[in-house]
C-alpha positions in Angstrom: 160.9 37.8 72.7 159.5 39.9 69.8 162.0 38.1 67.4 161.2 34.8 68.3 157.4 35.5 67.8 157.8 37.1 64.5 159.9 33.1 63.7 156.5 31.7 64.8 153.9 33.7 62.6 156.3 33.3 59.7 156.5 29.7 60.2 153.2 29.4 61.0 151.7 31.5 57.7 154.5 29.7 55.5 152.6 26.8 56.7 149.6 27.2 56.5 150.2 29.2 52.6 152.0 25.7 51.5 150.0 22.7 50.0 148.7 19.6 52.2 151.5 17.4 50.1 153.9 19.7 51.4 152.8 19.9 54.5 153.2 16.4 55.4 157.1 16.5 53.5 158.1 19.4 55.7 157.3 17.6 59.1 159.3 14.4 57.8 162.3 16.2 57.1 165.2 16.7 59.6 164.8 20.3 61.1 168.2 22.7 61.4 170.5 19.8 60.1 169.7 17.3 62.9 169.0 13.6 61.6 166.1 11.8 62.7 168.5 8.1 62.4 170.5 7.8 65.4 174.0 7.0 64.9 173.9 4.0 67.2 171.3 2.2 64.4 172.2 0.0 61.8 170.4 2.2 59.3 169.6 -1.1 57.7 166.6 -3.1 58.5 166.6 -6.4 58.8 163.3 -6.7 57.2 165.1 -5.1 53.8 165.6 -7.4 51.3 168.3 -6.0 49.8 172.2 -4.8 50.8 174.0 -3.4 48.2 178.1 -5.5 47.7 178.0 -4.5 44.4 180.4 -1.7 44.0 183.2 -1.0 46.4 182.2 1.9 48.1 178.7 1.3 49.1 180.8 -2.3 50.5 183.3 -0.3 52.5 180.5 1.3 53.9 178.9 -1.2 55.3 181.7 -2.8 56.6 183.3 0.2 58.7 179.4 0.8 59.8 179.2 -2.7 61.3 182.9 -3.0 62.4 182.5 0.4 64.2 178.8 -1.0 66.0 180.7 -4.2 67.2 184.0 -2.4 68.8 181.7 0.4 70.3 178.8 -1.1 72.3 180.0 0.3 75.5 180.4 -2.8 76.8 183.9 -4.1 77.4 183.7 -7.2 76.8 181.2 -7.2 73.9 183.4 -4.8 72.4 186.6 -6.8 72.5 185.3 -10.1 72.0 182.4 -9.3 69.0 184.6 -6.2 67.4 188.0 -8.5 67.1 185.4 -11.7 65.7 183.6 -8.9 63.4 186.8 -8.0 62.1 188.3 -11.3 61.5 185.5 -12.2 59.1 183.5 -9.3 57.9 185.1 -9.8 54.8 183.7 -13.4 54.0 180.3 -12.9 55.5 177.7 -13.1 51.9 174.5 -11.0 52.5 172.6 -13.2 54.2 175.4 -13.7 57.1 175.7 -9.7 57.0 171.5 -9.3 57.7 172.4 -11.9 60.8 175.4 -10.0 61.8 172.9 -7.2 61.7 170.8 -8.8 63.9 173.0 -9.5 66.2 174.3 -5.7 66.5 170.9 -5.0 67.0 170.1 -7.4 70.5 170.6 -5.5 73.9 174.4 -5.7 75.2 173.5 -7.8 78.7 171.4 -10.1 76.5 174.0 -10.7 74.3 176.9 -11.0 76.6 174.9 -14.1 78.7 173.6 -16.2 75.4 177.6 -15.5 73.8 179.5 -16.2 77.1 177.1 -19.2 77.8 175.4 -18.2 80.9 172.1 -18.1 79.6 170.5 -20.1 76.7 169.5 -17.4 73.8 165.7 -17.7 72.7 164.5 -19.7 69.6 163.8 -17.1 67.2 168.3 -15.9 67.8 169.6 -19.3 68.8 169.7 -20.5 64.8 171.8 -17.2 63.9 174.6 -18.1 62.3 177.1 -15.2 63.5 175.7 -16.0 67.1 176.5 -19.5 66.7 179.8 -18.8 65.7 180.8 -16.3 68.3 179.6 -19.0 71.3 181.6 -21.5 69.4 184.8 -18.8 69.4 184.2 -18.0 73.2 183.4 -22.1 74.3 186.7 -22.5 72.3 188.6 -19.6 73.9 187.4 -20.8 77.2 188.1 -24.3 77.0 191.9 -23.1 76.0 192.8 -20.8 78.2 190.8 -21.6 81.1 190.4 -23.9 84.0 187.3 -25.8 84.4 186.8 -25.1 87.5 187.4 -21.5 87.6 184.3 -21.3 85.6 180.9 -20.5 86.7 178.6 -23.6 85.8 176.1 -23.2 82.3 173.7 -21.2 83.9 174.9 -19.4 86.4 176.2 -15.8 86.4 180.1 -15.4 86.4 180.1 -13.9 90.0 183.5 -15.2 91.4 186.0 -13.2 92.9 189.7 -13.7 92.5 190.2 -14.8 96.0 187.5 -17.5 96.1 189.9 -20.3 97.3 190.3 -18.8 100.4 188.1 -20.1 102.4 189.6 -19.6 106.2 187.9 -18.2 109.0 188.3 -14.7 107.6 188.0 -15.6 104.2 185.3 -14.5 102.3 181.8 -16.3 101.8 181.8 -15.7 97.9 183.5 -13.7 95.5 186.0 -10.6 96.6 184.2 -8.9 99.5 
């Protein structure tokens, strides 16, 4: 206890010995090595006008940054589906298409999975996003391949079905798998 109120004084008269312009530094750095960026942020604002493609490394960067945000949301299926179309074109997106992908990466995983799969319609100020354009376009295309009309939900609607919805007997279900 003695120790750890000696730490306090000394901090305590180091700052109050230190400059004002000092002062305000020391609270802004990070204290005993911890960052004050989470690692689950961009790091890059969407409001910054400028992302540096000019050299290789500062590129690669980037890249593994946002290829590593869109395969680990936590979300399953925002993982597969957004980390496997991130990959496929990460390396044609220009700036511009990176500060949307950005964006994107940046909306809330529920949010994202109804506007991409279709289930809801995304707000004005994201439904002009070109990397969320493309990715419904990907899914409505994956859907309309490999699945059946009408073992989709209709536009709108949750995807709440069960994989024993067609039977329907006496002591079938009412919806879904119960």
């Amino acid at each position: 206890m003695a120790s750890t109120m000696r730490v306090a004084i000394t901090v305590r008269r180091a700052l109050n010995s230190s400059p004002i312009s000092s002062k305000s530094a020391f609270f802004r750095k990070p204290l005993f090595g911890y960052s004050s960026v989470s690692p689950f942020t961009s790091h890059t604002h969407i409001n910054d006008p400028h992302i540096d493609l000019s050299n290789e490394e500062s590129k690669r960067s980037l890249f593994n940054r946002l290829l590593y945000r869109s395969k680990q949301r936590g979300f399953l299926e925002l993982d597969l589906v957004l980390g496997k179309w991130v990959e496929e074109n990460i390396h044609s997106l220009d700036e511009s298409r990176i500060k949307a992908l950005i964006q994107v990466l940046d909306l809330e995983n529920p949010d994202l999975w109804k506007w991409i799969s279709g289930q809801e319609q995304p707000p004005e100020s994201i439904s002009m996003n070109p990397v969320l354009v493309a990715l419904r376009g990907k899914v409505r295309k994956n859907l309309d391949t490999y699945s059946a009309p009408e073992t989709r939900a209709t536009p709108g609607q949750p995807w709440v079905r069960g994989w024993d919805d067609i039977k329907k007997g006496r002591d079938g279900p009412i919806t879904g798998n119960q």
